[in-house]
C-alpha positions in Angstrom: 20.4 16.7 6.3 23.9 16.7 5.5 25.1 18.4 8.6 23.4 15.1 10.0 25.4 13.2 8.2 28.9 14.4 8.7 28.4 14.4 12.6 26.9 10.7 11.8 30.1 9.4 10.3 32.5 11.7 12.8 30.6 10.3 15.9 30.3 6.5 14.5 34.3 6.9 13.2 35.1 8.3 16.7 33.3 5.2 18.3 34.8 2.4 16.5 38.4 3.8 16.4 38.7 5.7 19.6 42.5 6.2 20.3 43.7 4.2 17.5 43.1 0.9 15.3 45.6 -0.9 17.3 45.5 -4.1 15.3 46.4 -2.3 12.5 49.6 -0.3 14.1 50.9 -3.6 15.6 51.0 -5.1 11.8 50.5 -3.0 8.9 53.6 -0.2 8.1 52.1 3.0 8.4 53.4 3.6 4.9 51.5 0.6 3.2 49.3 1.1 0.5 46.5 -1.1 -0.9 43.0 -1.7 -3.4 40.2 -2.9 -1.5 36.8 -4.6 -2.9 33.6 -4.0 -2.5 31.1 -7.6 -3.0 27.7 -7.9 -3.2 26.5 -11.5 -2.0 23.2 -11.2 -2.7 20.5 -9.7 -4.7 19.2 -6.4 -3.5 18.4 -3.2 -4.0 21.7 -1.3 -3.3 21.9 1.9 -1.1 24.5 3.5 0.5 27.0 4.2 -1.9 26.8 8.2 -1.3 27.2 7.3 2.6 30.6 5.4 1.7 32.1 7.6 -0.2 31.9 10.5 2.2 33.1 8.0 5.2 35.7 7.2 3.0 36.3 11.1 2.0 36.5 11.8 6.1 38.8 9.1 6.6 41.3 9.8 4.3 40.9 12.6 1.6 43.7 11.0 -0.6 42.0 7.7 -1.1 40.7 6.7 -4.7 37.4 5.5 -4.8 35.0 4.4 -7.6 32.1 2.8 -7.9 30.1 1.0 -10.6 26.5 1.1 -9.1 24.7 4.0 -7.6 22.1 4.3 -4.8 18.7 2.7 -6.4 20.4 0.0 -8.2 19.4 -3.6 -8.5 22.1 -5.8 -8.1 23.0 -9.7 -8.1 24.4 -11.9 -5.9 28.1 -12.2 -6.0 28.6 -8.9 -7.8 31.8 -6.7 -7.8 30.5 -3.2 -7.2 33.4 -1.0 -6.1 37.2 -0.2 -5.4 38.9 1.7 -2.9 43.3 2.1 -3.4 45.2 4.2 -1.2 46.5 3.8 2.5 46.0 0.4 4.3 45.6 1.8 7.8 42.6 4.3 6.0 41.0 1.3 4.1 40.8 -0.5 7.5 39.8 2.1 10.0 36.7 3.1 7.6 35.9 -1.2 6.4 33.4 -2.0 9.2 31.6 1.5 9.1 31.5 1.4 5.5 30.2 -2.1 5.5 27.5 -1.6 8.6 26.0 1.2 6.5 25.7 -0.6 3.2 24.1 -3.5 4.8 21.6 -2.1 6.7 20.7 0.8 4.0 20.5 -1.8 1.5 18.0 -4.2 3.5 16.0 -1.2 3.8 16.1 0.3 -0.1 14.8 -3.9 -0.9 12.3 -4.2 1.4 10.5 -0.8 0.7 11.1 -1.6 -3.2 9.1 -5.1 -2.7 6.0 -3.1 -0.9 6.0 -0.2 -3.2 6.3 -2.7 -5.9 3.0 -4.4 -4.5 1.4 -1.2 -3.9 2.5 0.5 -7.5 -0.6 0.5 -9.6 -2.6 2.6 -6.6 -2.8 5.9 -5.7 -1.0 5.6 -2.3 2.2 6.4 -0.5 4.1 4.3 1.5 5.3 6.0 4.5 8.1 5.0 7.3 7.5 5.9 11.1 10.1 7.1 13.8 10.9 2.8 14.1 14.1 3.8 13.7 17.7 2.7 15.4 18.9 5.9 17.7 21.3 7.9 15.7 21.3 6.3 12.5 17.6 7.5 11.8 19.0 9.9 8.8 20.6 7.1 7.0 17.2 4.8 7.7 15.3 7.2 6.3 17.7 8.0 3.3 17.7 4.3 2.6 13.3 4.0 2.4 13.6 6.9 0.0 15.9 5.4 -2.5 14.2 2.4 -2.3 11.2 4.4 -3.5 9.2 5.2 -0.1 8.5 8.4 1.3 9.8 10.0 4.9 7.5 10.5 7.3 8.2 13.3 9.9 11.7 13.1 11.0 11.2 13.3 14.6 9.3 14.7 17.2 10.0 18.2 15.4 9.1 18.9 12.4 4.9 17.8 12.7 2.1 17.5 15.3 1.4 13.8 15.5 -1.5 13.2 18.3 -1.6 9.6 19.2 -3.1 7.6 21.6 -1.1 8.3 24.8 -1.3 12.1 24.3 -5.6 11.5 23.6 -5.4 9.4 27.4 -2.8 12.0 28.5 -4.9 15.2 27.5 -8.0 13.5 28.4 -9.4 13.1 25.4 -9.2 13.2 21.6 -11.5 16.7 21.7 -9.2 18.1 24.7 -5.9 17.2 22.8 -6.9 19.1 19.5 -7.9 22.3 21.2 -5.3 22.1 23.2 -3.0 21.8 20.1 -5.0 24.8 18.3 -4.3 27.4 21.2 -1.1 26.1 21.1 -0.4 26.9 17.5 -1.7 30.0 17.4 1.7 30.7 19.3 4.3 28.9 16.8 6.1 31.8 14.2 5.2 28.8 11.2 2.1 26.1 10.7 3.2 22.4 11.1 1.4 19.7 9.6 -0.9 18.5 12.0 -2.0 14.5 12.3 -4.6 12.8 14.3 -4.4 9.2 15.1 -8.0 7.6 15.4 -8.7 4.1 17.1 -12.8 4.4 15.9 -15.3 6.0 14.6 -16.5 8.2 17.2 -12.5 9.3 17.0 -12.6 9.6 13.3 -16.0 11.9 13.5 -14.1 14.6 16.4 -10.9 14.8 14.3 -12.8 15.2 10.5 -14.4 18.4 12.4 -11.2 20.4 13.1 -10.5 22.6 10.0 -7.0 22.4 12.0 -6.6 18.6 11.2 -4.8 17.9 8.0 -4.6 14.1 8.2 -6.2 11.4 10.4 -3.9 8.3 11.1 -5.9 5.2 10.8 -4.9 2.9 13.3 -5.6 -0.7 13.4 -8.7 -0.6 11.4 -9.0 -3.2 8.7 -9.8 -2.3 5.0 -13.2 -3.1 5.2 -13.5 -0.5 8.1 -11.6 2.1 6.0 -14.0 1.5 3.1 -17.1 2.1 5.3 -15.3 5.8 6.4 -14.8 6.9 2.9 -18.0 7.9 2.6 -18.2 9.7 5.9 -15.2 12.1 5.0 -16.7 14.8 4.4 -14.3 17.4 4.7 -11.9 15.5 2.5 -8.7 14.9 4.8 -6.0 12.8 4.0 -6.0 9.6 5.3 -3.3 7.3 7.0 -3.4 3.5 7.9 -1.2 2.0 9.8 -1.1 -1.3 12.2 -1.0 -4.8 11.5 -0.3 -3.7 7.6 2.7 -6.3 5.5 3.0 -8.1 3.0 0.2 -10.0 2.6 -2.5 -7.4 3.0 -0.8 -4.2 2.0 -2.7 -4.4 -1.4 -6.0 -4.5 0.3 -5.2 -1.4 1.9 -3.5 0.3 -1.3 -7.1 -0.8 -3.0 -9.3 1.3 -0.4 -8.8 4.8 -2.0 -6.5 5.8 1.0 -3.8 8.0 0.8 -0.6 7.0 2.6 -0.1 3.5 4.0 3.0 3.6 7.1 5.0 1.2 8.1 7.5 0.6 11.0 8.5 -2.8 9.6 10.6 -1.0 7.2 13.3 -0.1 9.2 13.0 -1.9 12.7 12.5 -5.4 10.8 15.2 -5.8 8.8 18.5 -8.5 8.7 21.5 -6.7 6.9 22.4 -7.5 3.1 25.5 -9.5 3.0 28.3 -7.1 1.4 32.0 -7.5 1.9 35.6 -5.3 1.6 38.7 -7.3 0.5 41.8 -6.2 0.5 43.4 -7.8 -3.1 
């Protein structure tokens, strides 16, 4: 993960300043020094403050940075919550990096607080998906886990996740998980294997297969789930996802399932309001 993250903030530096921060050079002395401030302007559940030290580290090893929150925290609108003093033409290159990051972790870390909050006195887990903006996915991620959710599979990598289009693809749900058992037989280590089920008949195939460690519930409602408790014989773990938000999450935390996901986490967001001010 942290490999990810240092080519993260040298790509996303490299974008942004290219050949130079020419507003900068045309009127700030090279040899200016300042202290910078970092505001909260509304209430949320902070993340991002790991991220902004190390883009602030890459930038310029020399600056002095503190600051008085860390990633998890609640904080209030209009709240002072850091300082950054050393080299104008540093604090400026990293500001709007800094700030993007902050922003969009911290929208994430609230919103997964609020649903974990709703879904707290349940044995579930609430799960994000692959919904993610392209190349910032590690930072998405790393902002639903301090905001109490857990990661899904990273990418297409790291789990076996057969859904719909690979069923219609393979030419069927049966097809598909054979297909994906004589192909495992070849990998050097076992990945977690999920099935994503539209109906019953779907749900019956995929509890057969010793192979299947979890079936993905999608789109069924909670009564539906209820009704397929019972016919779970072999005991896998179950997924729902679809249609799930705020105002029904509970009903599915109250089922008995175990993992609820939701793309909303990260693709549905708008960006906590945090500013940098030079003093």
């Amino acid at each position: 993960m942290q490999q990810k993250i240092n080519e993260f903030i040298q790509n996303a530096l490299a974008e942004d300043i290219g050949n130079g921060d020419m507003t900068t050079l045309a009127t700030i002395p090279k040899n200016n020094n300042s202290e910078a401030i970092c505001y909260v302007k509304e209430d949320c559940v902070i993340a991002g403050i790991d991220l902004a030290i190390q883009i602030c580290k890459k930038v310029n090893e020399d600056l002095t940075v503190s600051f008085t929150v860390q990633d998890g925290d609640e904080v209030n609108a209009n709240t002072a919550i850091g300082r950054i003093v050393g080299a104008t033409h540093s604090i400026l290159k990293l500001e709007r990096l800094l700030l993007n990051c902050m922003q969009r972790m911290s929208a994430i870390a609230t919103k997964t607080k609020h649903f974990v909050q709703l879904i707290a006195p349940y044995r579930v887990q609430l799960l994000d998906t692959r919904k993610t903006t392209p190349n910032f996915r590690v930072c998405e991620k790393w902002a639903v886990a301090i905001g109490g959710g857990v990661n899904h599979r990273i990418g297409l990598y790291d789990q076996i996740l057969i859904k719909d289009n690979h069923i219609i693809a393979a030419g069927g749900i049966q097809k598909a998980i054979e297909a994906c058992m004589e192909y495992m037989k070849k990998l050097p280590t076992k990945l977690p294997v999920i099935v994503e089920v539209k109906n019953e008949d779907e749900f019956k195939i995929a509890e057969s297969y010793p192979i299947v460690d979890r079936i993905l519930l999608d789109n069924f409602t909670p009564e539906a789930i209820i009704a397929l408790l019972s016919k779970n014989t072999a005991q896998k773990k179950l997924e729902a996802s679809g249609g799930i938000n705020a105002s029904n999450i509970e009903a599915y935390a109250k089922t008995g399932i175990n993992y609820v996901s939701l793309g909303d986490l990260t693709h549905h967001v708008s960006s906590v309001d945090i500013s940098l001010k030079i003093m």
